[in-house]
C-alpha positions as CSV (number, residue, x, y, z in Angstrom):
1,X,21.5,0.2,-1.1
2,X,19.8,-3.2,-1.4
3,X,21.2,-6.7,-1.8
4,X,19.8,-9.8,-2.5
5,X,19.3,-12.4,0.3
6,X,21.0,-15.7,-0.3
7,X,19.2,-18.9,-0.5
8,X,20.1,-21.7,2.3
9,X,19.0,-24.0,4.9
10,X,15.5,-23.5,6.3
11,X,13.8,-22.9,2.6
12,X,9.7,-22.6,2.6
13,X,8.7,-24.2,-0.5
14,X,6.8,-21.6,-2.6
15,X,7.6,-18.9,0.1
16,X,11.1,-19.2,0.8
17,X,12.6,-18.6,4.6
18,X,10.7,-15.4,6.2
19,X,12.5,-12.7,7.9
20,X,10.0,-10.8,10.2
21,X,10.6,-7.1,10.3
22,X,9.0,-5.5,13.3
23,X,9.4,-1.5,14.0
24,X,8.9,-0.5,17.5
25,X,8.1,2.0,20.0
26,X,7.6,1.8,23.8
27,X,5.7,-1.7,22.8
28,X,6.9,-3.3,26.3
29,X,3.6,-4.6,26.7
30,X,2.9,-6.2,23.6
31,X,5.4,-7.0,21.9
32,X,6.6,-10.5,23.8
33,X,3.8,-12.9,22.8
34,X,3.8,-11.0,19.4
35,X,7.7,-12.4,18.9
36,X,6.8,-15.8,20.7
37,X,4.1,-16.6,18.2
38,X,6.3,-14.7,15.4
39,X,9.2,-17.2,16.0
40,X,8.0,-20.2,15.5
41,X,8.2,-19.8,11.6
42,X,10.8,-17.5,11.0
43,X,14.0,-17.7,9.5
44,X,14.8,-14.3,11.7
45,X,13.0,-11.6,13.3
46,X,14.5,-7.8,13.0
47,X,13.3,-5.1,15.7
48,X,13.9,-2.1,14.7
49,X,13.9,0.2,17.9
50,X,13.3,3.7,17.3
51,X,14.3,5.3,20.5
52,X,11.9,3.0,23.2
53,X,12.1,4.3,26.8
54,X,10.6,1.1,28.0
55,X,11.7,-2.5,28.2
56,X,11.0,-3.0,24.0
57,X,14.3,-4.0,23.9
58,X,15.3,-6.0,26.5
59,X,12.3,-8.4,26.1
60,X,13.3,-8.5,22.2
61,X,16.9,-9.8,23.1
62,X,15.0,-12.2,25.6
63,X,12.8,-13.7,22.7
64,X,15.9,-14.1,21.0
65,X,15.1,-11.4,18.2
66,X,17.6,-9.3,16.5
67,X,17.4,-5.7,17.9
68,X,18.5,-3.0,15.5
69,X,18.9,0.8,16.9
70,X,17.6,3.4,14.4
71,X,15.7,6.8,14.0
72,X,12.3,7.2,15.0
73,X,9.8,6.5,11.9
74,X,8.2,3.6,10.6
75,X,9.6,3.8,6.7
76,X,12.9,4.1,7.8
77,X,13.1,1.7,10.4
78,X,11.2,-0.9,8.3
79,X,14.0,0.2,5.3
80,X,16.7,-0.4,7.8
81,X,15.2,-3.9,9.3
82,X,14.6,-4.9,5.2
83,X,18.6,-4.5,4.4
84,X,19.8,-6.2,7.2
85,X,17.3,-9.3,6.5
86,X,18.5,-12.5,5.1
87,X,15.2,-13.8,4.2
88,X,13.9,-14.8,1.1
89,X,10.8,-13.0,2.0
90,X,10.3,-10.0,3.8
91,X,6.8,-9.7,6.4
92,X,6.8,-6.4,8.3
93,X,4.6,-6.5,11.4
94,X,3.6,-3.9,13.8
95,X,4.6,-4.7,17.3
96,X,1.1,-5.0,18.8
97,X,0.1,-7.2,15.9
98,X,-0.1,-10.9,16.7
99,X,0.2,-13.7,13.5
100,X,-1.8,-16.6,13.4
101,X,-0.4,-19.9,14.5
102,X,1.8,-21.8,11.7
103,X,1.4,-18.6,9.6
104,X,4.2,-19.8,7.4
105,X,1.4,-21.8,5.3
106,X,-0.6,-18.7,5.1
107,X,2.9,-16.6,3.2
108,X,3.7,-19.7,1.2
109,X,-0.3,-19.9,-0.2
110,X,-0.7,-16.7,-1.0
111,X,3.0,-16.4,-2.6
112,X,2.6,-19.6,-4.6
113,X,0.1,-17.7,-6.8
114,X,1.7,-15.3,-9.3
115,X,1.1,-12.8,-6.5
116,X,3.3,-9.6,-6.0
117,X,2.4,-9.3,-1.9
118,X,0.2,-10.6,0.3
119,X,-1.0,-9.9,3.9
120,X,-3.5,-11.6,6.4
121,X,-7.1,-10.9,7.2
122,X,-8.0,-7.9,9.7
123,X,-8.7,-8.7,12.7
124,X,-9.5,-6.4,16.6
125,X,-8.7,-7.8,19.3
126,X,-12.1,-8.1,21.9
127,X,-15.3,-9.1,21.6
128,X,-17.3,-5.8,20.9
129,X,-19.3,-5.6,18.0
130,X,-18.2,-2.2,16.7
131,X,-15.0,-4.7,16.1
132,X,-16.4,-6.4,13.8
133,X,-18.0,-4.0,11.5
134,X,-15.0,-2.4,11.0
135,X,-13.3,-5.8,10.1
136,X,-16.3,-6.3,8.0
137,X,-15.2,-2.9,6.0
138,X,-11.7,-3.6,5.9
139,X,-12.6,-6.8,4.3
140,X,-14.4,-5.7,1.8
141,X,-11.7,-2.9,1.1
142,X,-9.0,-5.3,0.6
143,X,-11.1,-7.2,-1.8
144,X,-12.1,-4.4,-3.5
145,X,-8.9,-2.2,-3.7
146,X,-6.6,-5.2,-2.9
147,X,-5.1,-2.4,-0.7
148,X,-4.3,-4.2,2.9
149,X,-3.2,-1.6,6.0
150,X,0.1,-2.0,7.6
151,X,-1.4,-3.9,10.6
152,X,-2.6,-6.9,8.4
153,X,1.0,-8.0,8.5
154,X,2.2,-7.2,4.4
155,X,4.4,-9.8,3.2
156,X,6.5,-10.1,-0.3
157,X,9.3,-11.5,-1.8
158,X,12.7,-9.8,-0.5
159,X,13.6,-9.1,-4.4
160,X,10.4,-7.5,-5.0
161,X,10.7,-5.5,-2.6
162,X,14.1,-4.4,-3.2
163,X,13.5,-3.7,-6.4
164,X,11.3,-1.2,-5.8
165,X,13.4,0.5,-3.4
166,X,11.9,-0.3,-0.4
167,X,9.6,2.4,1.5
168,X,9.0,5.8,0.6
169,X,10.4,8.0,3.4
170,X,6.9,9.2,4.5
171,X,5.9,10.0,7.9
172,X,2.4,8.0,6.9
173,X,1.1,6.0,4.6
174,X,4.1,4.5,3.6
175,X,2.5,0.8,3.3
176,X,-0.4,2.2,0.9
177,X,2.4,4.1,-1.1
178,X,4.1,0.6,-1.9
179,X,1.3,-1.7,-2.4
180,X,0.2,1.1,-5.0
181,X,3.3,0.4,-6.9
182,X,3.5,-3.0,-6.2
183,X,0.2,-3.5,-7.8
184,X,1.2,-2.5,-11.0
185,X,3.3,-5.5,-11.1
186,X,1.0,-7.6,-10.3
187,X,-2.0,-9.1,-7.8
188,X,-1.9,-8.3,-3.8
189,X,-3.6,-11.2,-2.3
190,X,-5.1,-11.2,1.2
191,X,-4.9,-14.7,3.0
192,X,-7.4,-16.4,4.5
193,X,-6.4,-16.0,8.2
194,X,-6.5,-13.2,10.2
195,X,-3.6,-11.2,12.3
196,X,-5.0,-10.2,15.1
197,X,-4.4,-6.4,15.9
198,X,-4.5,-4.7,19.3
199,X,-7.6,-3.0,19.8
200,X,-6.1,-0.2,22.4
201,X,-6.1,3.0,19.8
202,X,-9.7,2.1,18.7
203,X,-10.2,1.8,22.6
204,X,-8.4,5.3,23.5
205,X,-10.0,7.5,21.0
206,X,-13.4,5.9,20.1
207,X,-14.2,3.0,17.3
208,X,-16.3,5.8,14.6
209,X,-13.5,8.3,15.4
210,X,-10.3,6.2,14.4
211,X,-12.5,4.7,11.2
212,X,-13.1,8.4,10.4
213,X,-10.1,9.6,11.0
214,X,-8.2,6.8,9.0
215,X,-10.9,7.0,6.0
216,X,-9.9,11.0,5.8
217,X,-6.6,10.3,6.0
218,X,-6.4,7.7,3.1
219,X,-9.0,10.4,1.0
220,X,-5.9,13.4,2.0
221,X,-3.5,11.2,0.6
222,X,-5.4,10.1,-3.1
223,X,-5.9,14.2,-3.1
224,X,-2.2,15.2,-3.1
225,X,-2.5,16.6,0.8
226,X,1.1,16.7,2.0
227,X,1.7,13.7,4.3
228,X,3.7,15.5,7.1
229,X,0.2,17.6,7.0
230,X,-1.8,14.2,7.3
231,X,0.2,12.7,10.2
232,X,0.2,16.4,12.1
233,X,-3.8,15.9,11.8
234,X,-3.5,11.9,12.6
235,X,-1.2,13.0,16.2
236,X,-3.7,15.5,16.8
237,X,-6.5,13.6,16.5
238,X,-5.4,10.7,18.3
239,X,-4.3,12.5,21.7
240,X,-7.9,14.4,21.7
């Protein structure tokens, strides 16, 4: 299924050029800064549409991105963006996820080390407080468990990731599901900047809700809870 990118033109030293793999949904009103500031240091950027009813598409075309049609589901769309990629590394970003400026410096850092993946500090978008606590938790996860969340923006090397066969079909917690097997070849290293995350879900259903509800979710998962049972409960709880 996979095959190795090619080297070329455009070569990062220590990184290598960076394709930027961006599933989407109905992300109209996000996701053209998140491309502009995405462009400026990539090699290519991949959205993979997964059935958006809005303008996601039109304004990817307009940033100059390469759009991709595929089903609906975050593994598969990130699969499908990953093996038409012709990047020496691979950085999957959400679509309300913005990178910080020059972030190629950040991917070849981190990569330099004899590190497996990386991904950038957590960071909500606003001012509140409640923000920052739960960046201040996240932080300290990542250090602890060197386990980053899908909205850190993951990077790693394309033949890593190929290698391991890409994403587990899941219908969540596919990112944790990787970094647990790419840890076992190695470090996952979080950079020093941050990406800067849209702070609209923690907005819609409550700061100590969406930490609660993403906490039990993780805790399902290390159980053995089925995932399609996990993301049932994760829809449910976000439309209360």
């Amino acid at each position: 299924m996979w095959q190795a990118a090619s080297g070329g033109a455009g070569r990062h030293s220590g990184g290598g050029r960076i394709s930027v793999i961006i599933p989407a949904l109905n992300e109209a009103a996000r996701i053209g800064p998140v491309l502009e500031r995405a462009r400026s240091d990539a090699h290519e950027i991949i959205v993979v549409d997964g059935g958006s009813e809005d303008d996601t598409r039109a304004i990817a075309y307009s940033k100059g991105a390469r759009v991709i049609s595929a089903p609906r589901g975050r593994a598969s769309q990130m699969n499908i963006g990953a093996q038409a990629a012709t990047g020496d590394v691979l950085l999957f970003l959400h679509g309300d996820t913005m990178l910080p400026p020059h972030y190629a410096i950040d991917v070849q850092r981190t990569l330099l080390r004899k590190t497996v993946a990386g991904a950038f500090r957590f960071r909500l978008e606003g001012e509140s407080r409640a923000y920052r606590v739960v960046e201040w938790g996240v932080r300290w996860r990542a250090r602890l468990c060197r386990l980053p969340y899908g909205d850190q923006a993951i990077f790693l090397r394309a033949d890593h990731f190929r290698a391991m066969g890409g994403f587990a079909l899941l219908p969540i917690m596919e990112g944790f599901e990787l970094l647990c097997r790419l840890r076992r070849l190695g470090p996952v290293c979080i950079a020093r900047r941050a990406a800067v995350t849209s702070s609209r879900r923690w907005n819609d259903v409550g700061v100590g809700t969406t930490t609660w509800v993403n906490q039990l979710i993780v805790l399902g998962y290390r159980l053995g809870i089925d995932p399609a049972r996990l993301a049932r409960f994760y829809s449910k709880e976000r439309k209360r």
